[in-house]
Every structure is written in structure tokens, then in C-alpha cells.
ROZAPA-587730 format. One line per field, with one value per residue (C-alpha): x, z, y; chain; residue number from 0. Coordinates in steps of 0.2 Angstrom, whole numbers, padded with zeros to 4 digits. Last residue first. Layout:
N
px c(X	...);
pz c(Z	...);
py c(Y	...);
chain c(A	...);
n c(NUM	...);
This chain:
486
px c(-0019	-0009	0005	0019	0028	0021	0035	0025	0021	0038	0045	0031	0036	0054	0053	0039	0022	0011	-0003	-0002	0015	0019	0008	0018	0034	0028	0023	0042	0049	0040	0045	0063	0060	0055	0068	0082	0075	0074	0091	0100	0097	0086	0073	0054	0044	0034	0018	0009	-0003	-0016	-0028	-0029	-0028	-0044	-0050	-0046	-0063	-0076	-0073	-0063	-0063	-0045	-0046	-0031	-0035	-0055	-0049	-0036	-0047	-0062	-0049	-0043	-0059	-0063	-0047	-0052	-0064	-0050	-0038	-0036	-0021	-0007	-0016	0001	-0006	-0014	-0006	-0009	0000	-0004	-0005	0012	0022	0015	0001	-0004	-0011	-0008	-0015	-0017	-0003	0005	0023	0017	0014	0012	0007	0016	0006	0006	0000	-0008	-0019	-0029	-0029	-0035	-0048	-0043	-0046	-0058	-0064	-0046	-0053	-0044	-0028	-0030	-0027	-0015	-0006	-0006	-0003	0014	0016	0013	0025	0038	0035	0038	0033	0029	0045	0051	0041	0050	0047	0063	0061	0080	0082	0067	0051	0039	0024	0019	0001	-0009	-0022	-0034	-0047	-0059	-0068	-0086	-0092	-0095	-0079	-0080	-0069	-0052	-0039	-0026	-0015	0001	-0004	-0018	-0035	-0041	-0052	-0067	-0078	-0095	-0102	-0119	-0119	-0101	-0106	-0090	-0096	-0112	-0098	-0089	-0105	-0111	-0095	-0081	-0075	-0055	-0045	-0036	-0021	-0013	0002	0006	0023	0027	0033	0038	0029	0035	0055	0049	0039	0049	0056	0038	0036	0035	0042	0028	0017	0003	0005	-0012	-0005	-0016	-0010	-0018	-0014	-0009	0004	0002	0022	0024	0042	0035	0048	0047	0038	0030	0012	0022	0031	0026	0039	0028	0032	0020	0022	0013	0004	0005	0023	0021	0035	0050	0063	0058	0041	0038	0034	0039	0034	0045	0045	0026	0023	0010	0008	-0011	-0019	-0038	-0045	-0059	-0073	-0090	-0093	-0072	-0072	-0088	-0076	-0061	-0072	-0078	-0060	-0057	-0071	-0070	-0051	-0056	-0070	-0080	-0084	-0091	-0089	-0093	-0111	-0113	-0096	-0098	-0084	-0082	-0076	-0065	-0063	-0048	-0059	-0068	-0087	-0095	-0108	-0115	-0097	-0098	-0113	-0106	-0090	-0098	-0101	-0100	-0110	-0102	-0116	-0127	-0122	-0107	-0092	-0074	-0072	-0077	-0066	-0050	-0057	-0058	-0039	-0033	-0041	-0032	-0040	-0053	-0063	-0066	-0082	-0085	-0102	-0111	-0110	-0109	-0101	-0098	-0091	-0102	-0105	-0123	-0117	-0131	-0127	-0110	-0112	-0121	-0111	-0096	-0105	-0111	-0092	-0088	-0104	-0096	-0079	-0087	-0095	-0079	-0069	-0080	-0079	-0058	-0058	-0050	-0042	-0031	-0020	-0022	-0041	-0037	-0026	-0037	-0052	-0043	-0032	-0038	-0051	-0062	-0077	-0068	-0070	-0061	-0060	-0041	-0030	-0024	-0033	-0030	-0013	-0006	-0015	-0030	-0029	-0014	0004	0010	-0007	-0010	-0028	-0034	-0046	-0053	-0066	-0083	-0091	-0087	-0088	-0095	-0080	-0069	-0074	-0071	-0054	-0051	-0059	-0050	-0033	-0036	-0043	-0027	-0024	-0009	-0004	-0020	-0019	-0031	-0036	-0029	-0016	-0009	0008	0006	0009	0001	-0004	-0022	-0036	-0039	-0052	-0055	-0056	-0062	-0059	-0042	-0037	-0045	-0035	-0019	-0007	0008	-0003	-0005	-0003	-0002	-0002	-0018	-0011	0005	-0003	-0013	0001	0010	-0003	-0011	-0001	-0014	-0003	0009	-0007	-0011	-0002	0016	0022	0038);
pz c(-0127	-0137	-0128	-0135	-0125	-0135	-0144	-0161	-0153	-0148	-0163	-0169	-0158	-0165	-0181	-0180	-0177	-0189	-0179	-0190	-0186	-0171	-0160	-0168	-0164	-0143	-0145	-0148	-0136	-0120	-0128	-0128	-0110	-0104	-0115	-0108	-0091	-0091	-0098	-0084	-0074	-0074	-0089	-0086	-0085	-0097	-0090	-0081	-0083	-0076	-0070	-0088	-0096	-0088	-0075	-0060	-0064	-0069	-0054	-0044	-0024	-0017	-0001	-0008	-0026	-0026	-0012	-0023	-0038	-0027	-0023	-0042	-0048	-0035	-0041	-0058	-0052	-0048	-0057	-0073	-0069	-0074	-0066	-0063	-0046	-0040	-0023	-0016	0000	0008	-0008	-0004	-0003	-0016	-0026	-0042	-0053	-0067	-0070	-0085	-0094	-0102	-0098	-0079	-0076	-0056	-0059	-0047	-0042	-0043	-0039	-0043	-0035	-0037	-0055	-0060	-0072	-0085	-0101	-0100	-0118	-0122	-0118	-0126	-0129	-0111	-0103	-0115	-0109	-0088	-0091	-0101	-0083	-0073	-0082	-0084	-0065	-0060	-0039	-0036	-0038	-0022	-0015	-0018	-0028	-0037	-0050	-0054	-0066	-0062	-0075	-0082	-0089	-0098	-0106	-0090	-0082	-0078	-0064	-0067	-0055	-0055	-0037	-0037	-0049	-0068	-0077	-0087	-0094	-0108	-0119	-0123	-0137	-0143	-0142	-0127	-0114	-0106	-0092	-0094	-0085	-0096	-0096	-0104	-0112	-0113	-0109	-0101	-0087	-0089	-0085	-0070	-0062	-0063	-0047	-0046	-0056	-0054	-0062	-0060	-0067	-0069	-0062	-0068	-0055	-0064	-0063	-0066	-0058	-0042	-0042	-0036	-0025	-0014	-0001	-0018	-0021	-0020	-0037	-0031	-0014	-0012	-0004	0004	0017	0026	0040	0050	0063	0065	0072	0082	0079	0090	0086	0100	0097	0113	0108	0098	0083	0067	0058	0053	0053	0043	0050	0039	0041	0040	0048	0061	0060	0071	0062	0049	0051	0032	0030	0035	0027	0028	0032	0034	0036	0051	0050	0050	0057	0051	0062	0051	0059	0044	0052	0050	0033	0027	0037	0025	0011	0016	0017	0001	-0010	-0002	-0009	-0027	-0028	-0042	-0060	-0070	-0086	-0097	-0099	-0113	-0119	-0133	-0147	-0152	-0167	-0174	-0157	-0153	-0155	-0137	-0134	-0124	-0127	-0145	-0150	-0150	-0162	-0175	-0175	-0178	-0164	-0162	-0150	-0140	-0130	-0144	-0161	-0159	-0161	-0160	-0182	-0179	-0165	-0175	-0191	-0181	-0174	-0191	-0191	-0174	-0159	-0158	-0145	-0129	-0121	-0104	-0096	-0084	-0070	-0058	-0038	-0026	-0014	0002	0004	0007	0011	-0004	-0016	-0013	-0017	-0032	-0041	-0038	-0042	-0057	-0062	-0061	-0071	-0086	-0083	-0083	-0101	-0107	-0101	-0109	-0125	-0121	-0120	-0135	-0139	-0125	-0128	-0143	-0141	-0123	-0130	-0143	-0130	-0118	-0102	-0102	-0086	-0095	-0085	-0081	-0063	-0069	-0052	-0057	-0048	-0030	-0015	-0022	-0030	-0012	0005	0001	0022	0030	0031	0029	0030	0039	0037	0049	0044	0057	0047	0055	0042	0028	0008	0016	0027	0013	0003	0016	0018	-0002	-0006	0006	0001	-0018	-0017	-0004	0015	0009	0016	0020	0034	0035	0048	0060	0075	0085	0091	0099	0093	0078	0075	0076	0063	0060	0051	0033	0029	0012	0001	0007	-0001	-0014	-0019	-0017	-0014	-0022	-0024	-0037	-0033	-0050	-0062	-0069	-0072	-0081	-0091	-0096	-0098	-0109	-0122	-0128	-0142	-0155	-0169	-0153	-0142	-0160	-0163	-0175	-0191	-0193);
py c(0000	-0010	-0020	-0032	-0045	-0062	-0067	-0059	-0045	-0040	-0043	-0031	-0017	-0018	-0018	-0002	-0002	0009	0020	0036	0036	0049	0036	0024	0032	0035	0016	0013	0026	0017	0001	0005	0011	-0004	-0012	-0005	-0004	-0021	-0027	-0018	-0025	-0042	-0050	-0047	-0067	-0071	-0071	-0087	-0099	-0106	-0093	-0083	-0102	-0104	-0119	-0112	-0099	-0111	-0117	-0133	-0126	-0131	-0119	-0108	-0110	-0106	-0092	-0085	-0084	-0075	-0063	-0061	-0059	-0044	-0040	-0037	-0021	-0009	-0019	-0012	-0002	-0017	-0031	-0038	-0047	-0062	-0073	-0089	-0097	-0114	-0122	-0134	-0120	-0109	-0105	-0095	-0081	-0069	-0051	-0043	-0034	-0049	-0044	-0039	-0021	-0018	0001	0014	0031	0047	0066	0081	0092	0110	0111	0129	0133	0150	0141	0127	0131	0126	0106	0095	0105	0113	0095	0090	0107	0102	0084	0089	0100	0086	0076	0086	0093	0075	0072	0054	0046	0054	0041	0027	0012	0004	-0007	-0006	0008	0018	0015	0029	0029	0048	0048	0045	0058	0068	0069	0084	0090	0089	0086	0068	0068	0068	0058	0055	0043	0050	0037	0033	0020	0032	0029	0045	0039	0046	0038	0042	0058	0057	0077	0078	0095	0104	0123	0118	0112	0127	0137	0127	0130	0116	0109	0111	0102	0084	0080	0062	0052	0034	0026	0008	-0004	-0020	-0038	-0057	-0056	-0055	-0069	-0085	-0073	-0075	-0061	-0050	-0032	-0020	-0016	-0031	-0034	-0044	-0060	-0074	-0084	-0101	-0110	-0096	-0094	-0075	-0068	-0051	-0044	-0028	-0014	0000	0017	0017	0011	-0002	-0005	-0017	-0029	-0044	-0063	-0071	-0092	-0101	-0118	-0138	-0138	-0126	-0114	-0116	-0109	-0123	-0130	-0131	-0115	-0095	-0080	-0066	-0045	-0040	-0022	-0017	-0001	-0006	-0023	-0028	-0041	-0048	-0049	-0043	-0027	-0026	-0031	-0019	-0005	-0010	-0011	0007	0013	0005	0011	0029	0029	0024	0036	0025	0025	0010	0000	-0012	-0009	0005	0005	0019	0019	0038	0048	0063	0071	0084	0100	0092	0093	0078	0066	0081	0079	0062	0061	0073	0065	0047	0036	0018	0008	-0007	-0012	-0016	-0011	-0023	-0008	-0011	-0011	0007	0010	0007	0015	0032	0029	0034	0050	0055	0061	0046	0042	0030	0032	0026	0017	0026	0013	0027	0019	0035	0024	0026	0005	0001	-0017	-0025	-0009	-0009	-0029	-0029	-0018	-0027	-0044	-0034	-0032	-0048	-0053	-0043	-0050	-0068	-0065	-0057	-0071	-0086	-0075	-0074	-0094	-0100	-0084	-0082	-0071	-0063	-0061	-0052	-0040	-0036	-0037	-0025	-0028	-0047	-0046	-0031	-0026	-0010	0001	0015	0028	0036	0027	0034	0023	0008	0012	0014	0022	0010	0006	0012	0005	-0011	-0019	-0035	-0043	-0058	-0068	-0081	-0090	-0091	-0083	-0094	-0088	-0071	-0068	-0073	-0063	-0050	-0055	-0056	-0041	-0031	-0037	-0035	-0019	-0010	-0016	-0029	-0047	-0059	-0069	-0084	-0097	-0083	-0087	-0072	-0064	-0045	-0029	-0031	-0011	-0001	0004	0020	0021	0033	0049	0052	0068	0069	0051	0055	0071	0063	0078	0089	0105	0114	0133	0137	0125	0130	0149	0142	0131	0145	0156	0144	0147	0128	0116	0113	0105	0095	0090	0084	0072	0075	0068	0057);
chain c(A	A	A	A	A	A	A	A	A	A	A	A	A	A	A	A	A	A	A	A	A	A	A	A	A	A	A	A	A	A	A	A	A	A	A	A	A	A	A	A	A	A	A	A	A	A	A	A	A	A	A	A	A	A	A	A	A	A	A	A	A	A	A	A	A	A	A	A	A	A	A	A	A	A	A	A	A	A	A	A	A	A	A	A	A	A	A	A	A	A	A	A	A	A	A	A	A	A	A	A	A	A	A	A	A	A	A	A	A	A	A	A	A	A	A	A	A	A	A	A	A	A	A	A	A	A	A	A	A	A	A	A	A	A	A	A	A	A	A	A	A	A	A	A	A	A	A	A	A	A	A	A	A	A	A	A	A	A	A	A	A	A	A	A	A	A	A	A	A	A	A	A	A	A	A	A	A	A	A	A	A	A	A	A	A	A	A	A	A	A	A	A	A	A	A	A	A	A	A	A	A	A	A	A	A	A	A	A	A	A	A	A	A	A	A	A	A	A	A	A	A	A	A	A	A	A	A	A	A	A	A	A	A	A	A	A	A	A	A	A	A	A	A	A	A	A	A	A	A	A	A	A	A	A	A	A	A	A	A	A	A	A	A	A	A	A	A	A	A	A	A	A	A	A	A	A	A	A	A	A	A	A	A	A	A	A	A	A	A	A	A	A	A	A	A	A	A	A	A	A	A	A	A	A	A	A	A	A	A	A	A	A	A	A	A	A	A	A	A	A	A	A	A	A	A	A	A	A	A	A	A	A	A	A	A	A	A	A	A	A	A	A	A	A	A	A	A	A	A	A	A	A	A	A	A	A	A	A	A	A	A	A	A	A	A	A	A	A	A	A	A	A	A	A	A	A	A	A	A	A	A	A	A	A	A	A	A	A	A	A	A	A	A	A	A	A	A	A	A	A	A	A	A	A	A	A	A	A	A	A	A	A	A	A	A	A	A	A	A	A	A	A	A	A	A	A	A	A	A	A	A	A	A	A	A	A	A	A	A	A	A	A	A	A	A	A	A	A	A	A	A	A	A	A	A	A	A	A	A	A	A	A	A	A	A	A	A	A	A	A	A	A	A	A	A	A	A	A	A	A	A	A	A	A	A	A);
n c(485	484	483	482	481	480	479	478	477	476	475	474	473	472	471	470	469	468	467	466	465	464	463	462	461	460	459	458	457	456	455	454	453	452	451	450	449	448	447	446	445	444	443	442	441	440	439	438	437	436	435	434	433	432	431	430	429	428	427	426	425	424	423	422	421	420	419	418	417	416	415	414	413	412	411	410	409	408	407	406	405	404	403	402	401	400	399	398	397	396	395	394	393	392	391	390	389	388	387	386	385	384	383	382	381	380	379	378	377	376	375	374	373	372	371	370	369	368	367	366	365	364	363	362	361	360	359	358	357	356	355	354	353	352	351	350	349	348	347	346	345	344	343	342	341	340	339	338	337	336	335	334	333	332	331	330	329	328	327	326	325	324	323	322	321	320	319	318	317	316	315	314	313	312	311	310	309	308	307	306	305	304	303	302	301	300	299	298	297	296	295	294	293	292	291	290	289	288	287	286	285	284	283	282	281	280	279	278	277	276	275	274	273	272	271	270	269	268	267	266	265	264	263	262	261	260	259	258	257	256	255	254	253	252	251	250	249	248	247	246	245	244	243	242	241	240	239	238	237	236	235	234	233	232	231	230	229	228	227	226	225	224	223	222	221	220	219	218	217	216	215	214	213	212	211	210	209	208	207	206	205	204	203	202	201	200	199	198	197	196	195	194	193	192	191	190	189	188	187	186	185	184	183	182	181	180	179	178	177	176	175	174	173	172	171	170	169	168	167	166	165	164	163	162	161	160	159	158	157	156	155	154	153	152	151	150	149	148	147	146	145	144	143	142	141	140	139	138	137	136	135	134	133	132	131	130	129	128	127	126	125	124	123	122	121	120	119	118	117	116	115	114	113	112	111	110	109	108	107	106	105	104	103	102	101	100	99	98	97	96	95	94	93	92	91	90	89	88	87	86	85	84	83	82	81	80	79	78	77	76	75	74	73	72	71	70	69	68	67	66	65	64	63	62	61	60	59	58	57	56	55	54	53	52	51	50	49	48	47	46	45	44	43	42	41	40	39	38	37	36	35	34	33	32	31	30	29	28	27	26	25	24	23	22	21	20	19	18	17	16	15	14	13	12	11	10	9	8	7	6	5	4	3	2	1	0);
């Protein structure tokens, strides 16, 4: 078994050392953008449509719905504060891609995947289109990103990737000259497909776009059972979303919204519906961030088009510039706890951080002496598929999207304008694709899951020690249709 090369050019432990001092256990985005405060449900209400979660898919689906038909009475519940979760925490990728990749995509749906990269491109404009439209302060580059090769046997990969057009291969020399890292052998240039944003400022100032628009948005306001089919007193022809919120004083408030239609954007969290909580897993990613490189640094590693950078391995590195050049760096290590739990001790891994920490200095040792000044976490809703799936329940009155698996800070503008096509019986180009109509594979129970979600974790780990070459296992698992390849 060979070795990568963040194992060949392993950096001095004193400059791990040095960067991880004083490193704090905090969300840098969610600092750098103070948001609303919105207040909680302490009274029972009606909506046309409640929609369950304050994070990207929530937001776009109240305000989407806003601009579909503005006098709809939206009313948005979030359990805790707006973009607080992964909306607030992911790493600023805003990607064209619906399908997780085109590889993934082809294998997937290959009769339609052309049709889906077309519409994942216009998704994206949509995006574009409307913080420009609403002014949104979101820090919105569409830059493009660069994916490059650190092994020789990833070079090929990206070479057979490229169109000449906006997929443009790069040779070492031509790489180099985007941005300077002893790591890269080769680049594949996404000129169009992809766009950086502050993930937090993107949230907070949908929520703000939501609440120009009227949508009663309700914080701290966790929502405990949806109830149909006028039992327990339900209207029969609506949902009754009873919510677990407290008063001014500190008292629970069992406030109820009889609404006649709900959309859910839970995502990672368990599911309102237990027909789904089988579908996704909570995976956690980790995050550095450094502090803002000086002019000298920055000449240092070149990167003067501020594309999105990632890394073509299986267990693969994401990062980006900041507004104020900082580095945000992360992935490599995902990691499941035995029984899907998500808790926030979760959140703090030294290991992690730490491996972060030396990959970080292996890419760029000419960074040697910069601090990181945050690091944090966050769970992934990872579906077998690893793109996102959609659906309704009870009768149509409830429709959700989630399993984006990290790729949904543009997808679930999709998935919002999915759920309202579903949720208000709209036939579109959209409801009719296999990605809409059809489901994952649903994960197996205790203890089975974590065995195998772990055994995959090792497996792509081997490959990546392989030169690339899947083992048994992995390409059982492609040929059932549970294999990933980033």
C-alpha cells in the first residue's frame, strides 16, 4: 500500500503547533454576520404554509413562495436561530451540480443527467439573479473553482473531465501559475459552475428578504409532531405542527399552526416524517479557518482569481478565500456516531483539526508561521445516493427535500421550488425527473450502519493509498448502487 502525499511531505510539528495555538472552538461565519432576532410562537395561529427549519432550504422555500403568490400566508418555524446549523457553517460552495458530480450524476440518472446539468446551471443563475435583484449582502463570487490533482493518477481523471469550454484543463505549469501549491500536478477549471458565498450572511439576509416579503418567521421555536387527518382534533384537509417553544417567562408555550400546507427543510435532523428516517445519516465535516493573510503571504500562493479550490481525492480537502482573505479549510475526515446521533459535543475533534492543521501546511508550507484563528463542525445529511431526494406525504399536504450531502447551498433553491411544484400540484420540467421521482436506497439500522459507514470511510481511505483502484468491497458497492466517488 503506498502513502499520499500529506504523509511524504508531512509539515514540522512546530508549525502545527504554532497555528493551532489559540484556536478557537467557534463558527467563524456566524460571528462575522449578525443577524435578526426574530421572536418565539407563543401563541396558536393559521398559515397557508408552514415551513419547518430557518436554514437554506427553509428560507428559500418561504420566500419562494412569497414571490410565486404574495398573498400566501407563510409562516416559517425554526428550532433555534436563523442558519445557525449547516447553513450557516459549510464552507461557502455554491455548485451548479444537482447529482453530487457529473460521474455520480451519469451513473445515476443517465437518461436525463444533460437535462440536469443544464437546469443546475440555470439554478444557479436564479441564485445569482435574485441577490442581485433583493441586494442581498452575501458576499456572492462566481469565480468558478478548480479542482487539481496531488497524485499523478488523479491528473488523467481531470483530463478526461475537461470540454475546452467551461471545463478547461490545466497542465502543471498552467495551475501553478492560478495558485502555487508543491502538491499540484494538474487542474480542471470549472469556469461557470460554481460560485462562493458567506454562508451565514446568505441566510440571515434571506431571512430578512422573507421578512420584507411577510413571512412570519418564528425562532426557538422547535416543532415536535405534525398532525392529519383530523385526528386529535386536526383539521381534516390541513396540518396541525404543534411546536414546543417557551414564553417571555420561560414557560413552555404548546402553540399549534393549522395549516393547509407544510413544507419541511430539516435536512441532517431526524425527520417529522418516520417514513424517512431510515433515507439520510448525519455525517460530521470539519472546518479550519486562518486569519487574514497579509499582502505578502497572499503574493506568496498566488490564487489571484479567488476560485474555489478542491483537492481529487476520495477523502478530499475544500477551500477558498474569504472577503478578507482567510483561509477556510476543510474536509478529509467524515465521521458517523453510532446511532445517527447529532449532538454538539460532536463538534470539537482535536484529531481532526489537528490532521486539518498539517494538510493545510502541506499544501501551502509557504504559509509557515499563520495562525488559524477558528475551527469548527458541522453534520452532513448523506443519503445513499449522495444528492438529495424528494417527496409528499399525507394526502400531498406535506413535502420535504433533503440528503443533499454538502452540495446544497445552491440545490436547495431547487429543492424549494420542487416542493412547491409538489406541494401546490404544479406539473414542470422539474416533477418530471427521475432525480424528483425517485427515491435512495434506504440506510440499514444499528448496528449495520455504522458498520458499513465506517467500512466505506476505510475503503475510499485504501483507494486513496492505491493509486485510485477500488477494492472488493467498494465495487460491490457501486454495482448496487451505494458507492460514492467524489
Amino acid at each position: 500500500m503506498g502513502t499520499t502525499v500529506f504523509e511524504r511531505q508531512r509539515p514540522n510539528a512546530v508549525t502545527v503547533d504554532h497555528a493551532l495555538t489559540g484556536t478557537r472552538q467557534a463558527v467563524f461565519w456566524l460571528e462575522d454576520a449578525p443577524g435578526d432576532a426574530y421572536p418565539s410562537l407563543t401563541a396558536s395561529t393559521t398559515a397557508d404554509l408552514v415551513v419547518v427549519g430557518g436554514g437554506y432550504s427553509g428560507l428559500w422555500t418561504a420566500l419562494l413562495a412569497k414571490r410565486r403568490e404574495p398573498s400566501t400566508e407563510v409562516v416559517l418555524l425554526e428550532a433555534k436561530t436563523i442558519g445557525w446549523a449547516a447553513s450557516g457553517r459549510n464552507g461557502g460552495f455554491a455548485e451548479s451540480s444537482l447529482t453530487h458530480g457529473e460521474e455520480n450524476g451519469r451513473s445515476r440518472f443517465s437518461d436525463e443527467y444533460d437535462q440536469l446539468a443544464r437546469m443546475g446551471r440555470e439554478n444557479l443563475d436564479a441564485i445569482e439573479t435574485i441577490i442581485h435583484e433583493l441586494d442581498l449582502d452575501a458576499d456572492w463570487e462566481r469565480g468558478g473553482a478548480i479542482d487539481v490533482a496531488i497524485e499523478p493518477h488523479q491528473v488523467e481523471w481531470l483530463r478526461e473531465g475537461a470540454n475546452g469550454e467551461d471545463d478547461v484543463f490545466l497542465g502543471e505549469a498552467e495551475v501553478q501559475a492560478s495558485v502555487h501549491s508543491p502538491t499540484y500536478l494538474a487542474g480542471l477549471f470549472h469556469k461557470r459552475d460554481s460560485a462562493l458565498v458567506h454562508p451565514a450572511k446568505l441566510a440571515r439576509a434571506l431571512a430578512r428578504a422573507c421578512a420584507d416579503a411577510g413571512v412570519r418567521i418564528f425562532e426557538h421555536t422547535p416543532v415536535t409532531e405534525l398532525v392529519t387527518g383530523g385526528s386529535r382534533g386536526s383539521a381534516g384537509s390541513g396540518v396541525d405542527v404543534h411546536t414546543a417553544a417557551r414564553d417571555l417567562t420561560g414557560r413552555p408555550s404548546a402553540a399549534v399552526v393549522r395549516a393547509k400546507k407544510v413544507a419541511l427543510g430539516t435536512n441532517v435532523f431526524p425527520s417529522l416524517l418516520k417514513r424517512n428516517r431510515l433515507y439520510t445519516v448525519p455525517v460530521y465535516d470539519y472546518v479550519l479557518m486562518t486569519e487574514p493573510l497579509t499582502a505578502e503571504q497572499l503574493d506568496a500562493i498566488g490564487w489571484q482569481g479567488r476560485q474555489g479550490l478542491g483537492d481529487s481525492a476520495n477523502q478530499f480537502h475544500y477551500y477558498r478565500l474569504s472577503a478578507d482573505n482567510r483561509i477556510l479549510f476543510g474536509g478529509y475526515d467524515a465521521v458517523y456516531h453510532y446511532g445517527g446521533r447529532v449532538r454538539e459535543p460532536y463538534e470539537q475533534r482535536e484529531t481532526t483539526h489537528r490532521r486539518l492543521a498539517e494538510h493545510f501546511f502541506t499544501t501551502f508550507p509557504q504559509l509557515d508561521g499563520l495562525r488559524f484563528t477558528h475551527k469548527w463542525a458541522g453534520a452532513i445529511d448523506t443519503c445513499s445516493r449522495f444528492c438529495a431526494y424528494f417527496g409528499t406525504a399525507r394526502d400531498g399536504r406535506i413535502a420535504y427535500a433533503t440528503g443533499f450531502t454538502g452540495l446544497g447551498v445552491a440545490a436547495t433553491h431547487f429543492g424549494a421550488e420542487v416542493m412547491l411544484d409538489l406541494l401546490y400540484g404544479v406539473e414542470t420540467e422539474r416533477t418530471s425527473l427521475k432525480l424528483v421521482r425517485s427515491k435512495p436506497i434506504p440506510f440499514p439500522p444499528e448496528p449495520v450502519a455504522s458498520v458499513g459507514v465506517n467500512l466505506m470511510r476505510w475503503a475510499l481511505d485504501r483507494a486513496d493509498h492505491n493509486e485510485g483502484r477500488r477494492n472488493l468491497f467498494l465495487r460491490t458497492m457501486d454495482a448496487v448502487g451505494l458507492g460514492f466517488d467524489s
